[in-house]
N, C-alpha and C positions, 0 to 999 in steps of 0.2 A: 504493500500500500504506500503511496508516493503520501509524503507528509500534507498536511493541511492547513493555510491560514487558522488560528483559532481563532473562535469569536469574543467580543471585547461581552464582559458582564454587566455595562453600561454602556451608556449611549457617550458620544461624543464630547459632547460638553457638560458629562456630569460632574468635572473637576475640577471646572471656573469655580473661582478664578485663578487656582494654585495650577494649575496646568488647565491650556485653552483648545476649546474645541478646532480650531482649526491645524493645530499641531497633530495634535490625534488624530487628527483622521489623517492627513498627510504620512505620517507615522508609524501609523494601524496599517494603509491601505497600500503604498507606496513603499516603504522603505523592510517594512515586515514582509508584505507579500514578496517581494525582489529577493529575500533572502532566502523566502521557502522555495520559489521560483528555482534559484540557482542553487539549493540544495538538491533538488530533486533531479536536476541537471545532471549535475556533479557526480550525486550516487547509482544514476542509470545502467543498469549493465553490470554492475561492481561487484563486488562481496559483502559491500554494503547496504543492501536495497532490501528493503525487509524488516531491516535490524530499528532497533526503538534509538530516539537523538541520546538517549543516557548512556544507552553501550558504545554508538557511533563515538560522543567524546570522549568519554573513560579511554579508550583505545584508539585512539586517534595517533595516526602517522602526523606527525605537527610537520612534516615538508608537505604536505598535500594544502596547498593553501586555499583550494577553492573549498573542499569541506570542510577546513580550518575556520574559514572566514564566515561559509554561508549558513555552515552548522550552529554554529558559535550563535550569530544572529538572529538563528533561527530560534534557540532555548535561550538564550538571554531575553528576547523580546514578550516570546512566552511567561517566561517566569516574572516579568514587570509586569506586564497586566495585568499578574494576577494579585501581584503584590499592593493593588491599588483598589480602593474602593472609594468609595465619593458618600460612602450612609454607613453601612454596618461595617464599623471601622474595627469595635472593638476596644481594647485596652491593652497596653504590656502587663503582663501578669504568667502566676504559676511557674513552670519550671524554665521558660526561657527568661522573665525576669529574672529569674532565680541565676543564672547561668551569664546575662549579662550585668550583673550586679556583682558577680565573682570576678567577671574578666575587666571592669571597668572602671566597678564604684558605684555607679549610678546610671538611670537612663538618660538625665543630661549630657554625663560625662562619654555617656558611649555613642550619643548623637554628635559630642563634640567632635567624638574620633573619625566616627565616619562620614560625617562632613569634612573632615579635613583630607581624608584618603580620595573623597569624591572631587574636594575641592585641588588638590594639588596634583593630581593626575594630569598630566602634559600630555596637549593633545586630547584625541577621544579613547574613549575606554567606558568602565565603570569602576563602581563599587560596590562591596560582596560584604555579607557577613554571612559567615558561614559555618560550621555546625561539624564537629570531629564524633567520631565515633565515641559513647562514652557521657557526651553533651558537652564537652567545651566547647567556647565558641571564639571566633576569629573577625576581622576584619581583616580586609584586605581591597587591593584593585588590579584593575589589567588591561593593558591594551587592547584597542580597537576592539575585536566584538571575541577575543579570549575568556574564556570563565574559568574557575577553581575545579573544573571537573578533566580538565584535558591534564595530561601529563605535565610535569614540571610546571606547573601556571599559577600562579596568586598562591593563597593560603592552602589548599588540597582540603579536605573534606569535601561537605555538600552547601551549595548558596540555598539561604532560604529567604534573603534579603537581596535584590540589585537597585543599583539606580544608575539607569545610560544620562551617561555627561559626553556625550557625543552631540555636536552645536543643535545636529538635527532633533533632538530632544527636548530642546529649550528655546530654541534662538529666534522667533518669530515673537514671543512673549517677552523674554528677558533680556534680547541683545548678548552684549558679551558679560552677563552680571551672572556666571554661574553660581555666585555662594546666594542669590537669590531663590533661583531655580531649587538651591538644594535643600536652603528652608522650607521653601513652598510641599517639596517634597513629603517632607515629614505629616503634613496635614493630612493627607491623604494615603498615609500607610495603612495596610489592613492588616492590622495587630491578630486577628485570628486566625489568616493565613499564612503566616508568619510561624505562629504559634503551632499550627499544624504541620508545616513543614518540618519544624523543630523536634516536632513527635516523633514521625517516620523517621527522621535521618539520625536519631541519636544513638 
């Protein structure tokens, strides 16, 4: 089965004004669809056509840069969406407070951090927080559309947290103001998906 745009759980502009309908959809429709587009390109014919984005990156030939780049794009993109909601947002609580309150201090303290991983990443990329076996947990970031699950890349575990600081992300709303884009962000975290991720991958 050739992979699938997902669908967004909200409408376009349900995350005015912290991120703007017209981003998203450009976004969503354009820059996500192009990378399932040329994933499915990419794995045609392959050893890899079949296989689920989790195993593809786990195992990932990192000289193969069209599945590097469109793969990457492809679960990175997926896993923001989800990560956002615009109503039943939820709270930080239970065992991943529990877990970033070990590794941080505080949920301030650990917003500071991954703003500033989001924020000081040269170029495009993101930022990951991410989830070790066991339930420690990591920040980290990576170039262009790299994540924590390809070999040698950011922190290793599993992301259950991203935020794309690639312009196309932001730059229609915030111009070049990404430490705005990254507050904004926080609004619209969905602390129960989060949390649920936290569950599975620990």
């Amino acid at each position: 089965m050739a992979f699938e745009l997902p669908k967004l759980g909200y409408a376009y502009d349900a995350l005015e004004p912290h991120i703007d309908a017209r981003t998203m959809e450009i976004h969503h429709t354009k820059h996500h669809q192009g990378y399932t587009n040329n994933l499915n390109n990419a794995i045609a014919g392959t050893d890899l056509e079949g296989k689920s984005i989790d195993d593809i990156l786990e195992n990932l030939d990192m000289t193969n840069g069209a599945v590097r780049n469109n793969g990457g794009g492809f679960y990175n993109h997926s896993l923001f969406w989800d990560v956002l909601n615009p109503e039943d947002r939820g709270r930080l609580s239970g065992d991943l407070k529990d877990a970033i309150e070990a590794a941080y201090g505080s949920k301030e303290e650990f917003i500071a951090a991954f703003s500033k991983a989001a924020g000081t990443r040269f170029g495009s990329g993101w930022a990951w927080l991410c989830v070790h076996k066991g339930g420690k947990v990591e920040i980290c970031s990576t170039p262009n559309q790299d994540n924590p699950l390809m070999p040698g890349v950011g922190c290793g575990g599993a992301p259950i947290l991203g935020l794309d600081v690639w312009e196309h992300a932001y730059y229609l709303n915030y111009q070049n103001r990404r430490p705005d884009y990254i507050k904004a962000f926080f609004n619209v975290v969905n602390w129960n998906e989060v949390e649920k991720r936290y569950a599975e991958a620990k």
